[in-house]
SELO-97494 format. One line per 2 residues: number of its first residue (from 1); their letters; for each residue x, y, z of C-alpha. Coordinates in Angstrom, 2 decimals, decimal comma, always signed. Each point is the difference from the previous one (the first is absolute). Layout:
NUM	A	X/Y/Z; ...
END
This chain:
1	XX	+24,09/+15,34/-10,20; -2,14/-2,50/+1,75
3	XX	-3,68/+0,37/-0,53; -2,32/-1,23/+2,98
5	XX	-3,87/+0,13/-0,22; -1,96/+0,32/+3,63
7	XX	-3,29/-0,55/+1,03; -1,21/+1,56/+3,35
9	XX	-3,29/-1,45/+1,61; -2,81/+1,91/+1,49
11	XX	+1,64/-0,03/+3,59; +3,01/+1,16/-0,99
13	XX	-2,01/+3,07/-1,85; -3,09/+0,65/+2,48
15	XX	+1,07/+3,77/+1,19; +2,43/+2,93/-0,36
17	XX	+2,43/-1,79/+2,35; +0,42/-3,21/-1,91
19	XX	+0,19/+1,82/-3,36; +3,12/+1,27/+1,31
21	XX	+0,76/-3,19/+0,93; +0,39/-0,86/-3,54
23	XX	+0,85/+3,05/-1,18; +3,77/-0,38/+1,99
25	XX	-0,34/-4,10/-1,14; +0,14/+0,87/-3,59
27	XX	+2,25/+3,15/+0,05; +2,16/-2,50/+2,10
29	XX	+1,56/-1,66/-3,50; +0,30/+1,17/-3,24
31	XX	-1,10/-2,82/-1,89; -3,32/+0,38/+1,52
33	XX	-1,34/+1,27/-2,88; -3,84/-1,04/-0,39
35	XX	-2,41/-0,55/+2,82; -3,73/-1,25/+0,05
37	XX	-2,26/+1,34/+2,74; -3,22/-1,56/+1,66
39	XX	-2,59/+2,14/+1,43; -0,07/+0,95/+3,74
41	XX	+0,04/-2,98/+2,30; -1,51/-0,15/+3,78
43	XX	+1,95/+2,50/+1,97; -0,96/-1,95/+3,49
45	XX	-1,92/-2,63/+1,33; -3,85/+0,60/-1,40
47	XX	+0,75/+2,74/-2,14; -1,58/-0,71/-3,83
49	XX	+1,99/-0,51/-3,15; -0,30/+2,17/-2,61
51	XX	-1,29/-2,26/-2,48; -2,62/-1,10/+2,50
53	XX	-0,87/+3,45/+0,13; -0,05/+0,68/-3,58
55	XX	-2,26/-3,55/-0,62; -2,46/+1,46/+2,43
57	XX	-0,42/+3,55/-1,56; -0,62/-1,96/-3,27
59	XX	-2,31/-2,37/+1,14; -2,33/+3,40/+1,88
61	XX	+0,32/+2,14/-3,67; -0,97/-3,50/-1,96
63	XX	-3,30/-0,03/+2,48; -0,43/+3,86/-0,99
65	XX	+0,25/+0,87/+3,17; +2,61/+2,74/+1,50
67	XX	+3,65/-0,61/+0,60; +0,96/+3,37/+0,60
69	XX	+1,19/-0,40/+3,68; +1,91/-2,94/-0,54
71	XX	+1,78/+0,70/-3,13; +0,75/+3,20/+2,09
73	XX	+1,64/-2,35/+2,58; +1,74/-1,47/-2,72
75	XX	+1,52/+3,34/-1,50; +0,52/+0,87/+3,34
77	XX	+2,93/-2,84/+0,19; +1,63/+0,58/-2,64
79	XX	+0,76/+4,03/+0,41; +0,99/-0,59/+3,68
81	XX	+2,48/-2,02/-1,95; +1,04/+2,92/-2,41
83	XX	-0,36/+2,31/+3,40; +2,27/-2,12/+1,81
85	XX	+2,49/+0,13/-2,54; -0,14/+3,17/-0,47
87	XX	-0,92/+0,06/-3,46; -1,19/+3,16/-2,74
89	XX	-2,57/-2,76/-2,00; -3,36/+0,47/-0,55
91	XX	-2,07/-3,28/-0,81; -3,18/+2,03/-0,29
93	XX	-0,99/-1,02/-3,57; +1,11/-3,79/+0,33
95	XX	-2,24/-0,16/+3,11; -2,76/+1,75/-1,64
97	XX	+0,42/-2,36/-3,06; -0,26/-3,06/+2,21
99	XX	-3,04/+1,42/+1,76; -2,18/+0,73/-3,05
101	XX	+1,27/-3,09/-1,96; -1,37/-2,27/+3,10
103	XX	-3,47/+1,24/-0,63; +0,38/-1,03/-3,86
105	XX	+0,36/-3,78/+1,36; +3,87/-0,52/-1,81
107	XX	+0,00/-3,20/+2,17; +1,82/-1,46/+3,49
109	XX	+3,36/-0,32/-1,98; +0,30/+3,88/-0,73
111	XX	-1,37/+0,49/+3,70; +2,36/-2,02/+1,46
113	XX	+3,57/+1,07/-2,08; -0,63/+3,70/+0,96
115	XX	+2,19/-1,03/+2,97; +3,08/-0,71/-1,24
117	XX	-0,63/+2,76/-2,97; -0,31/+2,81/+2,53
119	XX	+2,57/-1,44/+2,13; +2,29/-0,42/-2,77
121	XX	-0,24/+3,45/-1,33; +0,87/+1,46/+3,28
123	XX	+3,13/-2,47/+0,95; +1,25/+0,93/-3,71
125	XX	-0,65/+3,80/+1,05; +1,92/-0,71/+3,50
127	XX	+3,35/-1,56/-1,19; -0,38/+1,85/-3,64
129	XX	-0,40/-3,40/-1,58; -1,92/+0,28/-3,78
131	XX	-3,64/-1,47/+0,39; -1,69/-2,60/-2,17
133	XX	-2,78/-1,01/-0,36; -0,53/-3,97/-0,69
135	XX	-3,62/+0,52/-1,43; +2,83/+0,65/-3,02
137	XX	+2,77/-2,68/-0,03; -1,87/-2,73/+1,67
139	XX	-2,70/-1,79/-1,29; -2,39/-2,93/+0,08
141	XX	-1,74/-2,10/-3,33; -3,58/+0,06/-0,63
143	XX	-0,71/-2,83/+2,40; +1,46/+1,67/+2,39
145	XX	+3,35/-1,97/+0,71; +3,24/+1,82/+0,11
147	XX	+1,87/+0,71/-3,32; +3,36/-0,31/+0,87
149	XX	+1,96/+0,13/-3,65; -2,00/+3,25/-0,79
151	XX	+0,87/+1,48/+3,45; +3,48/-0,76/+0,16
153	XX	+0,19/+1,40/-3,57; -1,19/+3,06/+0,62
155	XX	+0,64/+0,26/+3,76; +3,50/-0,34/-0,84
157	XX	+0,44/+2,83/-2,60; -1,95/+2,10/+2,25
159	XX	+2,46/-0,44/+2,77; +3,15/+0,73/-2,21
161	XX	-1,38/+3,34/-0,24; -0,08/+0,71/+3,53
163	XX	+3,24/-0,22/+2,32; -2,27/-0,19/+2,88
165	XX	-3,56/-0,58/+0,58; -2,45/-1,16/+2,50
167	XX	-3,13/-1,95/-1,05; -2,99/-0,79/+1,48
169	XX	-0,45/-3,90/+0,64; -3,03/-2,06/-0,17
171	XX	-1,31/+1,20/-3,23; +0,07/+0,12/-4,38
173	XX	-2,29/+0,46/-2,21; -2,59/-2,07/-2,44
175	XX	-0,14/+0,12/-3,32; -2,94/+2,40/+0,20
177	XX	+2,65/+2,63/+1,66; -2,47/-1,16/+4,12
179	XX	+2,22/-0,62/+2,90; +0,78/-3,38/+0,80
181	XX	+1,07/-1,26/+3,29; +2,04/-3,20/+0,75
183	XX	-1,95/-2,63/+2,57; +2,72/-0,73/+2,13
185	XX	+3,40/+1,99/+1,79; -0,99/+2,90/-3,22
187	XX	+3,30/+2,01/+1,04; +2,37/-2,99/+0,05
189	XX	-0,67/-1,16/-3,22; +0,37/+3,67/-1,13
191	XX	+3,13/-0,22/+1,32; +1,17/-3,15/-1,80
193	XX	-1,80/+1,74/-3,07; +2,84/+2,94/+0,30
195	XX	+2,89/-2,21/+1,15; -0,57/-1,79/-3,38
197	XX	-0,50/+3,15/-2,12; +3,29/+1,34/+0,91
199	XX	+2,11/-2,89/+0,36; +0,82/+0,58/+3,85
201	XX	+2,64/-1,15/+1,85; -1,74/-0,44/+3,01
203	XX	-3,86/-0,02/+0,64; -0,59/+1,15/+3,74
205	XX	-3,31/-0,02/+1,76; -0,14/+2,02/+3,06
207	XX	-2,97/-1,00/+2,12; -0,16/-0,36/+4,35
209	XX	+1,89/-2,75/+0,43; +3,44/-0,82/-0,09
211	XX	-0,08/-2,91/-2,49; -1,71/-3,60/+0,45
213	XX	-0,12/-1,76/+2,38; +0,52/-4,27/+0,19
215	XX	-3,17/-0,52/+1,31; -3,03/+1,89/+1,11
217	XX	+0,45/+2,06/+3,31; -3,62/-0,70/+1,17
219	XX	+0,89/-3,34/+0,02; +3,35/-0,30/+1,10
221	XX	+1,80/+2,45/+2,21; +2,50/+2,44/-0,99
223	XX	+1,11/-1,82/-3,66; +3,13/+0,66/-1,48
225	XX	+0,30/+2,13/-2,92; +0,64/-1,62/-3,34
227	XX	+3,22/+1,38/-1,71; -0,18/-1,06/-3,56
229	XX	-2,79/-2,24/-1,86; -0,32/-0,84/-3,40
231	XX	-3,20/+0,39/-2,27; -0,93/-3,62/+0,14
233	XX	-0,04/-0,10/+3,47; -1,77/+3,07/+0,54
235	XX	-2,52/-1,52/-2,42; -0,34/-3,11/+2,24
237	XX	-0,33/+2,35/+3,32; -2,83/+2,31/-1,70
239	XX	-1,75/-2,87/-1,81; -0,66/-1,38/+3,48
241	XX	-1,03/+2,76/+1,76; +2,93/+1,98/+1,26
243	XX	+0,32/+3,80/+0,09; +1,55/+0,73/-2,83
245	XX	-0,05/+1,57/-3,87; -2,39/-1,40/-1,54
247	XX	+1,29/-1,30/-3,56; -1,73/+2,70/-2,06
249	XX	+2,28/+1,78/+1,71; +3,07/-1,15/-0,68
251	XX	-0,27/-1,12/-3,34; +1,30/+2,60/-2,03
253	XX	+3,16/+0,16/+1,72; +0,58/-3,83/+0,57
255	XX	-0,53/+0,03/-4,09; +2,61/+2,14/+0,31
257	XX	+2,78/-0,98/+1,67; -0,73/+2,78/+2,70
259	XX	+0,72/-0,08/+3,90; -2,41/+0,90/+2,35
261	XX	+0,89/+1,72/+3,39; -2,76/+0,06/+2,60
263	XX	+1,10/+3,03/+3,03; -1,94/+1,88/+2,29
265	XX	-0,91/+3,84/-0,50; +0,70/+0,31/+3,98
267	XX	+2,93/-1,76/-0,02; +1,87/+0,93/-2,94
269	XX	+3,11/-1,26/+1,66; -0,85/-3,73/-0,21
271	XX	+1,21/-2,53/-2,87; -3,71/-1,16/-0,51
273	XX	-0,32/-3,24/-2,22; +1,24/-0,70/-3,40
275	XX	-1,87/-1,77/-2,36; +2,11/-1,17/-2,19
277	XX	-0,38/-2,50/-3,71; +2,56/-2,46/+1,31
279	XX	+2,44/-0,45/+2,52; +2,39/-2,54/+1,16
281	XX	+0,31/+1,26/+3,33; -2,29/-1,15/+3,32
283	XX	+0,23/-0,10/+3,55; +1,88/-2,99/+0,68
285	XX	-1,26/-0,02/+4,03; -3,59/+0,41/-0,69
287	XX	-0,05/-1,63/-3,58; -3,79/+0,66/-0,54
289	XX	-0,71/+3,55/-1,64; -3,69/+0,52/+1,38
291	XX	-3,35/-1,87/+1,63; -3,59/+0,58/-1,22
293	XX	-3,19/-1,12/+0,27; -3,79/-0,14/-0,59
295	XX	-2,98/-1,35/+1,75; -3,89/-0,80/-1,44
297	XX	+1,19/-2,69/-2,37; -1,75/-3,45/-0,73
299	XX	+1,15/-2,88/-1,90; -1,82/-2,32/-2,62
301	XX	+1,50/-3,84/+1,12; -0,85/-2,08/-3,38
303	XX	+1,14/-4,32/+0,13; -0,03/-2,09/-2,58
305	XX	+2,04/-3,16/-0,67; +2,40/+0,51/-3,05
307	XX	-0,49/+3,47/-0,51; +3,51/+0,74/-1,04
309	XX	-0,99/-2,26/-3,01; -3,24/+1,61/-0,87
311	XX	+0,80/+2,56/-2,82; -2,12/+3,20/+0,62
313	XX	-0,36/-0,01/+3,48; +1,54/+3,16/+1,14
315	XX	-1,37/+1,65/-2,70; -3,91/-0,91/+0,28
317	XX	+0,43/+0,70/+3,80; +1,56/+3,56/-0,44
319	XX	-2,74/+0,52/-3,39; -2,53/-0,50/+3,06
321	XX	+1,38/+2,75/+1,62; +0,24/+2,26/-3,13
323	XX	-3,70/-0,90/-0,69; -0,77/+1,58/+3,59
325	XX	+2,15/+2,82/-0,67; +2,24/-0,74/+3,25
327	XX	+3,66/+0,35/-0,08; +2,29/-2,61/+2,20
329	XX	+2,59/+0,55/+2,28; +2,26/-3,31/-0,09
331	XX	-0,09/-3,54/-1,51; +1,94/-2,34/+2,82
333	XX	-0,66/-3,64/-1,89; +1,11/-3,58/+0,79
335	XX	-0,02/-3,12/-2,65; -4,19/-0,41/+1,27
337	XX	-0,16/+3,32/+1,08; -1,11/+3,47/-0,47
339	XX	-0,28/+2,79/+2,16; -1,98/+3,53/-1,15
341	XX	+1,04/+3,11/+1,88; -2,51/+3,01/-0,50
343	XX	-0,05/+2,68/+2,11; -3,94/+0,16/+2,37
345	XX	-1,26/+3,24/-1,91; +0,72/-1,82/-3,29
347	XX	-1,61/-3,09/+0,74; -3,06/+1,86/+2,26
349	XX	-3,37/-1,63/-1,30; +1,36/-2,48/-2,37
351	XX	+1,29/-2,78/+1,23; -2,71/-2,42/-0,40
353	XX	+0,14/+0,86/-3,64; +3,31/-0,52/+0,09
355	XX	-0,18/-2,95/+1,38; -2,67/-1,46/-2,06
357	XX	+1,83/+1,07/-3,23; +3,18/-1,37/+0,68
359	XX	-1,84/-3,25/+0,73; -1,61/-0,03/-3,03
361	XX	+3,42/+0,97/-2,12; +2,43/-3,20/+1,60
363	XX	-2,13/-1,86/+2,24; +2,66/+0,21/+3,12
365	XX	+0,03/-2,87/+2,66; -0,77/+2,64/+2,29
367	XX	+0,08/+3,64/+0,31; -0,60/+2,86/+3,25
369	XX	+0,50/+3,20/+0,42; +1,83/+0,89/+3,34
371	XX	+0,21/+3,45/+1,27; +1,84/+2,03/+2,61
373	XX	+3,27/-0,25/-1,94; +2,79/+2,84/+0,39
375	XX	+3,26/+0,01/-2,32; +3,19/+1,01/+1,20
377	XX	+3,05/+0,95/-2,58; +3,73/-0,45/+1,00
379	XX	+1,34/+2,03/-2,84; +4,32/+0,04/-0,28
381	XX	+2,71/-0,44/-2,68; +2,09/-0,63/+2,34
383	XX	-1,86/-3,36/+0,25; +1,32/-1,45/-2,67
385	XX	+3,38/-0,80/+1,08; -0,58/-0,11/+3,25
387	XX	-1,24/-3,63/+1,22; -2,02/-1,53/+2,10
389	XX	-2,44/+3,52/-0,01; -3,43/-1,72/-0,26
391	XX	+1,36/-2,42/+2,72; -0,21/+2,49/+2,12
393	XX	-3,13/+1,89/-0,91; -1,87/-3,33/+0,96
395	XX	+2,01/-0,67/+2,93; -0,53/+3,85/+1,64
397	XX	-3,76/-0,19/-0,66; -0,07/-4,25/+1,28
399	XX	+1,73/+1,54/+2,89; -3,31/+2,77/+0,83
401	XX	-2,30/-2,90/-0,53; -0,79/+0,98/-3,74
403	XX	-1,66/-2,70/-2,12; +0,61/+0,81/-3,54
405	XX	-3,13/-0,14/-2,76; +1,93/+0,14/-3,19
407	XX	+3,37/+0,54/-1,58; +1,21/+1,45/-2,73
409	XX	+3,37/+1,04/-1,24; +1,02/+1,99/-3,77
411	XX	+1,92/-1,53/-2,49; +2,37/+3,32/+0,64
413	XX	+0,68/-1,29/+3,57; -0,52/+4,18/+1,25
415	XX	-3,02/-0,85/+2,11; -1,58/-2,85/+2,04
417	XX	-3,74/+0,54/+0,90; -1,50/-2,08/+2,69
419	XX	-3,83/-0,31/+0,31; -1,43/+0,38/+4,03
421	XX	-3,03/+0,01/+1,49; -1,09/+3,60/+0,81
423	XX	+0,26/+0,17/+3,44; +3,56/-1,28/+0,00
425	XX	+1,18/+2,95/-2,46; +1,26/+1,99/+2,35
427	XX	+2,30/-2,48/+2,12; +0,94/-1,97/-3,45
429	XX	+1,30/+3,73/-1,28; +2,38/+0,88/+3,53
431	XX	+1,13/-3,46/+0,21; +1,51/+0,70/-3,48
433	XX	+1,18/+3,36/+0,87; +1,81/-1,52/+3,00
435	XX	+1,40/-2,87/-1,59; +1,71/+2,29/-3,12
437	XX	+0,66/+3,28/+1,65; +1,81/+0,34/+3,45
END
């Protein structure tokens, strides 16, 4: 039998109603076997997250000063929840637990995982799912980085003891036996974590959207859906800015071999997006698989006659940068030429040091920093056989009255990425849109 692992987002698991949401989602195939929760999401516009919640009550008991209505507030939500579902379980001693431990300070990472803990021991109590506890089976090292060799050791012998299971996401433990938190999209990666463990078939992630989308709706109206992408160009469409998994989570199951589905809770009866390790296939009318973009980017413009000749140079400009403890975002270069992309917040209060040190290292002909710079990615396999694509990027943005900055193209021929000024970002991202997708 198939074996899928799901992951459902805090939307998709705010009240009674969505639970059963899920509940007829997962009971819906067989092979839906093991299922990572997050904790209550907003249930409408300006309602509060229950992790928002939770941080708060934490950060009154740290003060010493009383919590008791809100944390009230906070049980509150979660048995309307059982109530609605018309469950017989009493979470009296895990609330009381959570109440006394937050005036022993056990720190924001405990405060915050409570969420998905409670949440996941009532989801596992509504579809009669065995609970787990990833405090257990997942954990981090001493510096606090993720182990992942330990936790898909042990993760995965856990698992094979359980037919079905639902786990909290966002959480493991440190070596010390504290909860640790991930940083960033907790539940996903728990749900790559699992996927791994057990060898799925299928990873799917059930959040409020029906997939992603080519580029991003504020921007342009109505975009189309993407069907299928593959990791690498998922990886080119988050690394510039685009809505997407971020690549902690994804990681375990791109290791792996391992599909992801993206669907929506609310509309179980769309295909979503599959992310998939490789694929041949790609729309042959639109060629290009997405558009992204960022704004609040400079660039560091370094001359100097025969630099492609001077041994070193990259390196004792990019040392500079190390010594400064600022990361860069591109390297577009010419025979005499150099350009520096670093993103505004990076660069923020150094750039005359910068400047002055990368003078001082190669002794450019001349060298400026120019900001307002935006970068737009045209990300597509599909590009590779199909010719004459950058042609028309530059054409389709020429056409809007678009000057481009900078460009720069991969060795893997999946992406072009065009450098704007700022205030043309917008129009330079429809024109493409237009040009590629009818």
């Amino acid at each position: 039998m198939q074996i899928k692992a799901l992951k459902f987002g805090g939307s998709s698991l705010a009240d009674a109603e969505q639970f059963k949401k899920v509940a007829n989602i997962v009971k819906a195939e067989e092979s839906r076997r093991y299922v990572v929760v997050s904790a209550p999401g907003k249930r409408f516009d300006g309602d509060t997250k229950i992790t928002d919640m939770l941080y708060e009550a934490y950060s009154i008991a740290d003060a010493g000063e009383d919590m008791t209505d809100l944390f009230a507030k906070i049980r509150g939500r979660f048995e309307s929840i059982i109530t609605g579902l018309g469950l017989d379980l009493d979470l009296s001693k895990d609330f009381d637990k959570i109440f006394s431990a937050f005036h022993h300070h056990p720190g924001r990472d405990y405060a915050a995982s409570r969420g998905e803990y409670l949440n996941g021991k009532i989801f596992a109590a509504y579809i009669g799912y065995d609970f787990i506890d990833p405090a257990k089976c997942i954990f981090f090292k001493e510096n606090g980085t993720f182990d992942a060799e330990r936790t898909n050791e042990v993760l995965s012998a856990v698992l094979a003891e359980h037919e079905r299971a639902v786990l909290p996401g966002f959480y493991g433990s440190m070596p010390n036996g504290t909860v640790k938190t991930f940083s960033r999209g907790g539940s996903d990666i728990t749900g790559s974590i699992v996927a791994r463990a057990v060898n799925a078939d299928l990873y799917e992630n059930w959040t409020d959207v029906s997939g992603f989308l080519m580029a991003d709706p504020r921007v342009v109206h109505n975009p189309k859906p993407i069907d299928e992408i593959t990791y690498r160009e998922l990886r080119e469409l988050s690394y510039m800015g685009a809505g997407v998994l971020h690549e902690d989570a994804i990681f375990p199951v791109r290791a792996a071999g391992i599909s992801i589905n993206i669907r929506n809770t609310n509309r179980p009866e769309d295909r979503g997006t599959m992310i998939v390790p490789h694929s041949e296939y790609y729309n042959y009318e639109t060629v290009i698989t997405g558009i992204a973009g960022k704004k609040g980017l400079s660039v560091i413009n370094i001359e100097k006659d025969m630099m492609n000749s001077e041994i070193g140079f990259g390196r004792k400009v990019l040392e500079v940068l190390e010594e400064h403890n600022v990361s860069f975002e591109h390297l577009p270069s010419g025979i005499d030429t150099m350009g520096v992309v670093i993103s505004d917040a990076e660069l923020a209060g150094k750039d005359e040091a910068i400047v002055h040190d990368i003078k001082k290292a190669v002794s450019p002909d001349h060298i400026s920093v120019d900001g307002g710079l935006a970068l737009i990615a045209v990300v597509g396999r599909g590009m590779i056989s199909a010719k004459g694509t950058a042609g028309r990027v530059f054409r389709a943005i020429a056409a809007k009255g678009v000057n481009i900055r900078m460009i720069d193209q991969g060795s893997s021929e999946i992406n072009i990425i065009i450098g704007v000024d700022e205030s043309d970002y917008l129009r330079a991202i429809e024109a493409i849109y237009e040009e590629f997708v009818k």
